[in-house]
N, C-alpha and C positions, 0 to 999 in steps of 0.2 A: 184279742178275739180272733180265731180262726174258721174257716170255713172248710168240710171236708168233704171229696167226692168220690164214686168207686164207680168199678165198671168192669163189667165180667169179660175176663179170657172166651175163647170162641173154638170148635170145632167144625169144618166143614164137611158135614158126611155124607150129601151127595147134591150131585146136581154141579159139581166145579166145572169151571172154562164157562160151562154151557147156558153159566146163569147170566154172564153177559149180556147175551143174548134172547132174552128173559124167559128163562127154564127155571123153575121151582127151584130154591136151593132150601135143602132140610139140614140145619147146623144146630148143633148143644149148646149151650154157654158152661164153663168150666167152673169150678169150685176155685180157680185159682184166678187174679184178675188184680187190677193197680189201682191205688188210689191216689189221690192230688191232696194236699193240705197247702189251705193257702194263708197265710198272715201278712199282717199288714208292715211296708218297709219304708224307705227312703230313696229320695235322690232322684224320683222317676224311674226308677232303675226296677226289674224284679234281679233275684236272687236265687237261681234254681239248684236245686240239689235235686238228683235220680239216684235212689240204691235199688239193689237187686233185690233179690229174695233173701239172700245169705247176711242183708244189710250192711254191703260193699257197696259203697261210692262210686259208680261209675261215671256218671258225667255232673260237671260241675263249671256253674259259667253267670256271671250277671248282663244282664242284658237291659242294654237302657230304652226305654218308652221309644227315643228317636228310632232307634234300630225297628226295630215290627213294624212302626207306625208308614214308617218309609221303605224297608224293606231295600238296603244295597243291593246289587248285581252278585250274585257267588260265580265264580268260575269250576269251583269244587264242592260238592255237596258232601258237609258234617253234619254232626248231630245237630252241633248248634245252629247252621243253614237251616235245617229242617222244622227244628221249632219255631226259626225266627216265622219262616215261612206258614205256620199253623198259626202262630200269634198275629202274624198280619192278616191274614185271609177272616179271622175272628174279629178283629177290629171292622176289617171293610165290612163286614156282615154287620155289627153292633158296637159301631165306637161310643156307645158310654158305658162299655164298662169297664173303660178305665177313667171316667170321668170321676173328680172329689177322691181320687186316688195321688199317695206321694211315692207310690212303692208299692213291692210285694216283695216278701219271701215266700219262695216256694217249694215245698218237698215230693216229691211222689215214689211209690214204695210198689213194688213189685212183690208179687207170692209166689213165684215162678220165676225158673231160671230163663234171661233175654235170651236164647238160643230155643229155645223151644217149640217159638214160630203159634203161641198163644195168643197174640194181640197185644204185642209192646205200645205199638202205632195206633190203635184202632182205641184201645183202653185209652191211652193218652187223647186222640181226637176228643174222643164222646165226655172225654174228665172236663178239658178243655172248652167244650160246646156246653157244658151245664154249667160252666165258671162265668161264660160270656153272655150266657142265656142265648144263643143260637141253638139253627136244627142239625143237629151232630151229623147226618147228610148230605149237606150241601156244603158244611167245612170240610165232609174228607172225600168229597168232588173236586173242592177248590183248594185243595191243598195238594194229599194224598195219592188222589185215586182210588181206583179196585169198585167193589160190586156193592158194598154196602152189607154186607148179610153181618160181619164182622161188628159191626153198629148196631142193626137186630140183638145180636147175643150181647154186645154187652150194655145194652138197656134193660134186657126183658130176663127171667128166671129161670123162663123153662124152655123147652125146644121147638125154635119156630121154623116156618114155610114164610121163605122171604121171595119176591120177587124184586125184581131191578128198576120196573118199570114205576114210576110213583112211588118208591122205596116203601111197598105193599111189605105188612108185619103181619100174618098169622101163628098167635099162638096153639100150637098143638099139643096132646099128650102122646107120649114115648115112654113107657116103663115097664119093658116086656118083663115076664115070668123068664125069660132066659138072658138078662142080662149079668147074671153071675158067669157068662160065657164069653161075656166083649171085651176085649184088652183093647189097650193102647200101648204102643211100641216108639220110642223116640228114634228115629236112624240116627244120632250121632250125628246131623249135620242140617243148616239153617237153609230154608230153602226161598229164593226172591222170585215173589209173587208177582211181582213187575215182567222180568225177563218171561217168566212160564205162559204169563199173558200173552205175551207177542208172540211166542213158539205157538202157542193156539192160537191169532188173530191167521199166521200164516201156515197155519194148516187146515181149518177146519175148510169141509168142501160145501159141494153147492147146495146141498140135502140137509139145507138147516132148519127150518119148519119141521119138518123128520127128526133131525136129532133131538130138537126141541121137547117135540111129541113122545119121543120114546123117551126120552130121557124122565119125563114126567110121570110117563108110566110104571116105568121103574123106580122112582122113588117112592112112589105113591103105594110102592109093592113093599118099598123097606121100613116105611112107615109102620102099614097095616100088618105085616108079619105077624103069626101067630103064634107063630114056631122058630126055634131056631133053626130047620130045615129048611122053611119059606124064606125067614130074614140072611142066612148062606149066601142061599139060593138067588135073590135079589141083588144082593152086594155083588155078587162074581158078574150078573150079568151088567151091571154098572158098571164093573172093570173095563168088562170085554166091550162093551158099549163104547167108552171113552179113549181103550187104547186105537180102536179102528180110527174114530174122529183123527186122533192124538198122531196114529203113526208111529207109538210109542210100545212098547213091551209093558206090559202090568208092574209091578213092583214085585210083586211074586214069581211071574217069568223072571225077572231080571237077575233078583238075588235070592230070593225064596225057595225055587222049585219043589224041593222035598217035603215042605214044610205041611201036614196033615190038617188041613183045616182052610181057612177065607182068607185072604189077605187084602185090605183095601187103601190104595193112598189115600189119605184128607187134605181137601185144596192141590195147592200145587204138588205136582205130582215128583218124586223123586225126594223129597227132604219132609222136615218135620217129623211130624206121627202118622205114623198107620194104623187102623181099626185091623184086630186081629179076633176072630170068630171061631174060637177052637171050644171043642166038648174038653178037651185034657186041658188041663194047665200047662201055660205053653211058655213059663216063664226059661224053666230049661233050657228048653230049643233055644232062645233069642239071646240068652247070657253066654251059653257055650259060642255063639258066633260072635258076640261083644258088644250085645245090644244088652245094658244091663239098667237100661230105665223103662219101666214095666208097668203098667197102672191098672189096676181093674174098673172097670163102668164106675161103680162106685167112689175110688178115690178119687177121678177123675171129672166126673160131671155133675152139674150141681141140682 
């Protein structure tokens, strides 16, 4: 007998750094996302297998009950650290649910490539938090870290207004007449949300209530767009919003410039995906520079 669970990939499209600090953040949940099957094993021990999306074996490790429940000292954080570390934080939250257990084998399956910067960690938390019957919340507080919004998307379907405070979930609707116009662009490199946290912990200035407030306002603008002129128009000035905080150059100053249309980082800024807002198909443009993973609104979100 098995037990299986899923949890949707995540987009951050606006509101990042800023949601820390409890700014609205407006993210998607993806079409692509992992699921957890769990069977019953031996020995006290679980049995984990992770493949990817291309159903490549990537990490692969048994891991006995003592381990999580005690949780060793690491000096060097692996993969296998990190889970032990999510299975222990679940236990202190709800030790029986390994109680009348002799084992587990466990699988979990990725639909998306780990590089992606979709929610390897955040799908895994929330798979993990519905195996243990905890609040997926307070395990990737006491685990993980980050803002939570990552959690939002992959419990809920459609495109929420998350705050930080009370890990507040507003389901909203998002399905412009012009999203046959919204790309997404992979930069070809994985970007850690941890470090970019602290680049913004020591940058942001004193005029936080302000950025707060503006920042709300402007998304509250990319929301309600009517137009793809409005919703552009909205996005750029998020940019500029965020690069002043940041200190940072846009993604589009950075490596962009020519490019005829919106360019926006999602989440951390510099890696991942970028939201691209062009009237042309702008797959072109992005392949001739060697950005050759490409997604329309639709492939992409669910």
């Amino acid at each position: 007998m098995s037990k299986t669970f899923y949890s949707n990939g995540k987009l951050f499209i606006a509101g990042e750094y800023l949601v820390l600090d409890g700014a609205d953040a407006f993210a998607l949940p993806t079409k692509f996302g992992q699921d957890l099957i769990i069977q019953n094993g031996t020995n006290n021990e679980i049995e984990w297998k992770s493949y990817d999306y291309d159903k490549h074996l990537w990490f692969e490790e048994t891991i006995s009950f003592d381990e999580f429940v005690n949780k060793p000292e690491v000096k060097i954080e692996t993969v296998k650290s990190t889970l032990i570390d999510i299975l222990h934080e679940a236990y202190v939250l709800n030790p029986k649910f390994i109680d009348n257990s002799n084992g587990f084998k466990i699988n979990t399956h990725l639909s998306f490539p780990r590089n992606w910067g979709l929610g390897t960690s955040s799908t895994l938390i929330n798979n993990i938090a519905q195996w243990a019957d905890v609040n997926a919340f307070t395990l990737l507080n006491n685990s993980f870290g980050g803002s939570g919004y990552d959690i939002a998307c992959a419990q809920n379907n459609t495109p929420v207004i998350y705050q930080i405070k009370n890990n507040i979930v507003k389901s909203v609707k998002f399905n412009p007449d012009y999203k046959e116009h919204i790309y997404f662009v992979y930069l070809n490199k994985k970007q850690n949300s941890k470090s970019a946290i602290y680049a913004y912990n020591n940058n942001k200035n004193h005029h936080l209530a302000q950025s707060v407030a503006e920042n709300n306002r402007i998304t509250n603008a990319i929301l309600h767009a009517k137009t793809l002129k409005e919703f552009a128009s909205a996005v750029q000035k998020h940019e500029i919003h965020l690069s002043n905080i940041l200190e940072m150059q846009t993604i589009k100053e950075a490596v962009f410039p020519d490019f005829n249309g919106v360019i926006k980082s999602l989440g951390a800024w510099g890696g991942d995906f970028v939201m691209v807002v062009s009237k042309e198909n702008p797959k072109e443009y992005f392949t001739n520079k060697g950005y050759e993973t490409i997604l329309t609104y639709n492939e992409m979100i669910l």
